[in-house]
Backbone as a ProteinNet text record, in pm:
[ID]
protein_1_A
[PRIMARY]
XXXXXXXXXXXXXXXXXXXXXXXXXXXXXXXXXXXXXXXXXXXXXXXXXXXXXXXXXXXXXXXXXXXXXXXXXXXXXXXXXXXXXXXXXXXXXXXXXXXXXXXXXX
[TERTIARY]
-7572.8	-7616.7	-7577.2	-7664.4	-7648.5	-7542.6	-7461.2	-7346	-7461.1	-7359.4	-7438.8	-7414.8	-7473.9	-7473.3	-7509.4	-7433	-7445.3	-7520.6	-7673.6	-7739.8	-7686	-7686.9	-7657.7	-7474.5	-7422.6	-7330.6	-7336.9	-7381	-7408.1	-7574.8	-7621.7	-7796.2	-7786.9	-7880.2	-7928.3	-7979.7	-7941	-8022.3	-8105.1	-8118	-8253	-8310.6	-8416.5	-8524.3	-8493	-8400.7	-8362.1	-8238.5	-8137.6	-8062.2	-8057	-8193.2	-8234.7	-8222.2	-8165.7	-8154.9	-8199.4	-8250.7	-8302.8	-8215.4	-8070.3	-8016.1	-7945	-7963.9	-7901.2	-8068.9	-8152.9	-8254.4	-8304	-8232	-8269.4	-8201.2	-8057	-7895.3	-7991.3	-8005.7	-8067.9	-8204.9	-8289.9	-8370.4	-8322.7	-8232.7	-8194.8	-8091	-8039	-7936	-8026.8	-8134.9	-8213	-8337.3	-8356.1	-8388	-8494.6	-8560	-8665.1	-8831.9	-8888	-8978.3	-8956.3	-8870.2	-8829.3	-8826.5	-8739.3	-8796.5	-8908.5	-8958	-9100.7	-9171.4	-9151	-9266.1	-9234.9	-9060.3	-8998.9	-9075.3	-9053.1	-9083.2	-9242.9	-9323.9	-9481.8	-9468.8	-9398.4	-9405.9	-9378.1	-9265.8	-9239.6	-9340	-9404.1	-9521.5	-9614.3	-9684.5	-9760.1	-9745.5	-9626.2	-9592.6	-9526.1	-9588	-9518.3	-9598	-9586.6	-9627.1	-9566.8	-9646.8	-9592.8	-9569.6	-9454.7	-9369.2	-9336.1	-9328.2	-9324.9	-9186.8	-9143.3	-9023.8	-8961.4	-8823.9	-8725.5	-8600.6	-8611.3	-8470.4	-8497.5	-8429.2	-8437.6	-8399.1	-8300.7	-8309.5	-8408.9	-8494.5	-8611.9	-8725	-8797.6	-8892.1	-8993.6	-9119.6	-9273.8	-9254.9	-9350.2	-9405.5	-9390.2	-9395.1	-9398.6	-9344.4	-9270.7	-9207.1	-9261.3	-9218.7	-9280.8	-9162.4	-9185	-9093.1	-9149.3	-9104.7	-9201.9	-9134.6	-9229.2	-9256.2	-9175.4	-9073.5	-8960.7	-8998.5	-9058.8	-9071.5	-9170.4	-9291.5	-9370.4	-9292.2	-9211.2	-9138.9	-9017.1	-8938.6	-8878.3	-8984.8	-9043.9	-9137.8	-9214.3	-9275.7	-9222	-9156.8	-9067	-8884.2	-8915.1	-8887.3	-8836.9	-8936.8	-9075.8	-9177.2	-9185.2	-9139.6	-9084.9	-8993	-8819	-8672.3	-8651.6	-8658.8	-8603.4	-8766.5	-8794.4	-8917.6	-8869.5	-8769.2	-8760.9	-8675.5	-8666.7	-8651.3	-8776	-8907.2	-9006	-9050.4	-8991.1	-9034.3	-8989.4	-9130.4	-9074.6	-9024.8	-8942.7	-8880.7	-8979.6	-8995.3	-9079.2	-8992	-9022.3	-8992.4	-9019.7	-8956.2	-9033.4	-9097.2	-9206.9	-9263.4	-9186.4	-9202.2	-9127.4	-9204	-9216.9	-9279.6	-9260.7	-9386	-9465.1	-9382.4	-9406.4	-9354.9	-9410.5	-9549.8	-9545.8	-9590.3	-9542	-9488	-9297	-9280.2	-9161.8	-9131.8	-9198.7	-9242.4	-9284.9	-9394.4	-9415.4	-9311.6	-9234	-9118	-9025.4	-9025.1	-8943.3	-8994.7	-9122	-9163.5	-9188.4	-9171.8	-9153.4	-9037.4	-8992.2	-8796.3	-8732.2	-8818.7	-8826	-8855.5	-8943.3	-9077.1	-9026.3	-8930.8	-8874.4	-8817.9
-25927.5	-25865.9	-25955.3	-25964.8	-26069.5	-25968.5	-26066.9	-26049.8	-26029.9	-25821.4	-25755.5	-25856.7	-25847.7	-25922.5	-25871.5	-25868.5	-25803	-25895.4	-25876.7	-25994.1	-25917	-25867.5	-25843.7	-25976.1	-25922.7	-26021.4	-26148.1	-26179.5	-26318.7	-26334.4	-26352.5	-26393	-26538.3	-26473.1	-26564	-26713.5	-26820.7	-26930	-26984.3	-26985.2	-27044.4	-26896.3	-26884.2	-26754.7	-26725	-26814.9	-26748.7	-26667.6	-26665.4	-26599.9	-26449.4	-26408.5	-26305.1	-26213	-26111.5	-26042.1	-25901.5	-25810.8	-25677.3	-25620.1	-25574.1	-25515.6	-25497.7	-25653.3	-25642.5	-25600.3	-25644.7	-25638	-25466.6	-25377.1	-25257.9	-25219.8	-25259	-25222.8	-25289.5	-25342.9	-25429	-25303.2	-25299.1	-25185.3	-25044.2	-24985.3	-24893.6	-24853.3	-24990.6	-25027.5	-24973.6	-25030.4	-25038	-24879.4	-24808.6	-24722.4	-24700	-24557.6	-24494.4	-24556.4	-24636.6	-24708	-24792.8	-24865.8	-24975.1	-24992.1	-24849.5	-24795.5	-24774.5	-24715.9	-24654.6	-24772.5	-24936	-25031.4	-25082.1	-25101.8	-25156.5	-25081.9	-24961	-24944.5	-24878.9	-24905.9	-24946.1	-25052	-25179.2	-25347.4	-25279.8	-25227	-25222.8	-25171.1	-25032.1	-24995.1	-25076.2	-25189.3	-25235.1	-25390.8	-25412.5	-25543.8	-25497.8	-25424.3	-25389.6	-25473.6	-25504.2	-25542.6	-25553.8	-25537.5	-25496.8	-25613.7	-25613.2	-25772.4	-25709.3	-25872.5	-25858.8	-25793.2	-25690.3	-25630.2	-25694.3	-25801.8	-25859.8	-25822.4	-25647.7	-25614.6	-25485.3	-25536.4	-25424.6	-25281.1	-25300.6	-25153	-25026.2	-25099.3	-25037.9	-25043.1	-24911.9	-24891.5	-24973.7	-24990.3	-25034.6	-25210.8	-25239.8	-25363	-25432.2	-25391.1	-25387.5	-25313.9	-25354.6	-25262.9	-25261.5	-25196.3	-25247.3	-25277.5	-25363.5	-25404.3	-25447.6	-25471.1	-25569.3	-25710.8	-25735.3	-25912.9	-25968.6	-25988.9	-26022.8	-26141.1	-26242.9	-26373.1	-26306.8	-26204.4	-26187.2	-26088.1	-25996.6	-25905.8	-26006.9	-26097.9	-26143	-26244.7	-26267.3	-26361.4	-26288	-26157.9	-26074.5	-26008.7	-25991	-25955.6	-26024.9	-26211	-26236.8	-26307.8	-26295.2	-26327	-26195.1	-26054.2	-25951.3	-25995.8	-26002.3	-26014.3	-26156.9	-26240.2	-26368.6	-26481.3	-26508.2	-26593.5	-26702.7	-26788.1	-26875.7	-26958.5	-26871.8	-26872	-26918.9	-26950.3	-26910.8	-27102.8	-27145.2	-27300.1	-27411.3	-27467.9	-27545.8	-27681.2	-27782.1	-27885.2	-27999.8	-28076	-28213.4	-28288.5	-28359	-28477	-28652.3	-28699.3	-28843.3	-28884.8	-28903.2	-28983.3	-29100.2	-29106.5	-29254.3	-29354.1	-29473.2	-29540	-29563.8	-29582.9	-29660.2	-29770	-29752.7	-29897.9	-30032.6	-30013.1	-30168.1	-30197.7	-30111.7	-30087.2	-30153.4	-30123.2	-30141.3	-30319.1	-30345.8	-30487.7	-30586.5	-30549.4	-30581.9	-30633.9	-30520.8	-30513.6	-30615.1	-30668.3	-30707.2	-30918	-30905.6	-31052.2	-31096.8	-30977.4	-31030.8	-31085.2	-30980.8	-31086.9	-31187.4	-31205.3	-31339.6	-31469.4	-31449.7	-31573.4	-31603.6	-31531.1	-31546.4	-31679.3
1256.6	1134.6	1017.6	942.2	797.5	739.7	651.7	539.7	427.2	364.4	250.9	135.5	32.5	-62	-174.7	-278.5	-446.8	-516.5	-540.3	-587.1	-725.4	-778.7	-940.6	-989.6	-909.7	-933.6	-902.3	-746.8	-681.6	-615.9	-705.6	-717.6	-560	-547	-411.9	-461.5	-398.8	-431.4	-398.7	-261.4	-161	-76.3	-122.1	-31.4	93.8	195.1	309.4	291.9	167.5	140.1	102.5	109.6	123.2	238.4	284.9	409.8	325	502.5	494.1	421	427.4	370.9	252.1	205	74.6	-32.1	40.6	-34.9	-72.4	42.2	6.7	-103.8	-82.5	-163.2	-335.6	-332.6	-472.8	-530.8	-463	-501.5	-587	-427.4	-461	-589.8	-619.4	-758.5	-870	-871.4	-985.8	-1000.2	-925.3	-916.3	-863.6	-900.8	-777.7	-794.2	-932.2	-909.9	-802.4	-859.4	-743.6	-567.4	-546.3	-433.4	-364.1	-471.8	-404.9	-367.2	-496.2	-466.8	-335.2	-311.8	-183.1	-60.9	-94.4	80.8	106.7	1.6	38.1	85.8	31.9	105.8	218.6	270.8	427.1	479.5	395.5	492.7	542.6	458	471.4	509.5	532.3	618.7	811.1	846.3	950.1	1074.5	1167.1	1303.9	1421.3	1518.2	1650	1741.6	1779.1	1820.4	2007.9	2028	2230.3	2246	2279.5	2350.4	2434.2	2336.4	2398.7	2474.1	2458.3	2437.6	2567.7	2683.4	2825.5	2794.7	2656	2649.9	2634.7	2530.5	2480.4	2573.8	2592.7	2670.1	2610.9	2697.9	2621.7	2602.4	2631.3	2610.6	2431	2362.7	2202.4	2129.8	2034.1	1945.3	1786.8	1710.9	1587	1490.9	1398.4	1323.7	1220.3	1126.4	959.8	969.1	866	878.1	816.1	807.1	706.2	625.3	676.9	592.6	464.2	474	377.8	259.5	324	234.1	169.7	211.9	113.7	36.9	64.4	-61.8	-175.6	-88.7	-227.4	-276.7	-235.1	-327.9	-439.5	-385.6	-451.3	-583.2	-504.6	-597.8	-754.8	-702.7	-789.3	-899.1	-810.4	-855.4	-898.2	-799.3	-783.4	-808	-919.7	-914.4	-889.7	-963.1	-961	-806.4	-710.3	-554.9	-482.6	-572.2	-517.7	-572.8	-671	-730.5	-669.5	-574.3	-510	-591.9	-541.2	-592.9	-581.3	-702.4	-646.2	-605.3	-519	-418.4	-444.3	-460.1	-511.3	-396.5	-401.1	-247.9	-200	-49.5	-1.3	-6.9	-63.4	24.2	188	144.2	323.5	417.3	477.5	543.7	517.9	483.3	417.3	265	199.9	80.6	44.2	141.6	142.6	236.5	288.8	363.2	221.1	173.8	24.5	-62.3	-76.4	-205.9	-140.1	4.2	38.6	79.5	71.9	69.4	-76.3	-190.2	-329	-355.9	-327.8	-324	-295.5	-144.4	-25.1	-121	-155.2	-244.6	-371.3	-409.7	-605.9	-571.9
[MASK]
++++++++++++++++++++++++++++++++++++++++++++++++++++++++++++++++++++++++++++++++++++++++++++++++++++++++++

């Protein structure tokens, strides 16, 4: 089970830092709109997954989609969880072969 977490005090930094339960605890902080929008997402992110677990009867169980409900949490709460970082491109390999027979030749 994921470690609860007080996003009001300690705000999440990277979108996997998001877990089911702190995300309810965070809702329910803020009150009963909030609620209500939370657990339509659950209604409507739910799907039925292969039954890993011998305890449980049936071929399938149902469960919700966690990757789509925290993206919108945090697309809600946390936007800026949501901005990806630019990256400087690498050069190529013979980009870098290049940069390196300019040097050769000076």
């Amino acid at each position: 089970m994921a470690k609860k977490r007080n996003y009001k005090t300690n705000p999440p930094e990277k979108l996997t830092e998001l877990n089911k339960d702190s995300m309810l605890d965070y809702v329910v902080s803020l009150g009963d709109d909030d609620v209500a929008w939370f657990i339509d997402l659950l209604d409507n992110n739910t799907e039925e997954k292969k039954n890993s677990l011998p305890t449980i009867q049936g071929d399938t169980v149902k469960g919700y989609n966690i990757p789509v409900i925290r993206k919108e949490f945090a697309k809600r709460y946390f936007p800026q969880l949501l901005v990806k970082k630019t990256q400087k491109p690498k050069d190529s390999f013979e980009e870098r072969v290049k940069q390196l027979r300019n040097k050769v030749n000076k």
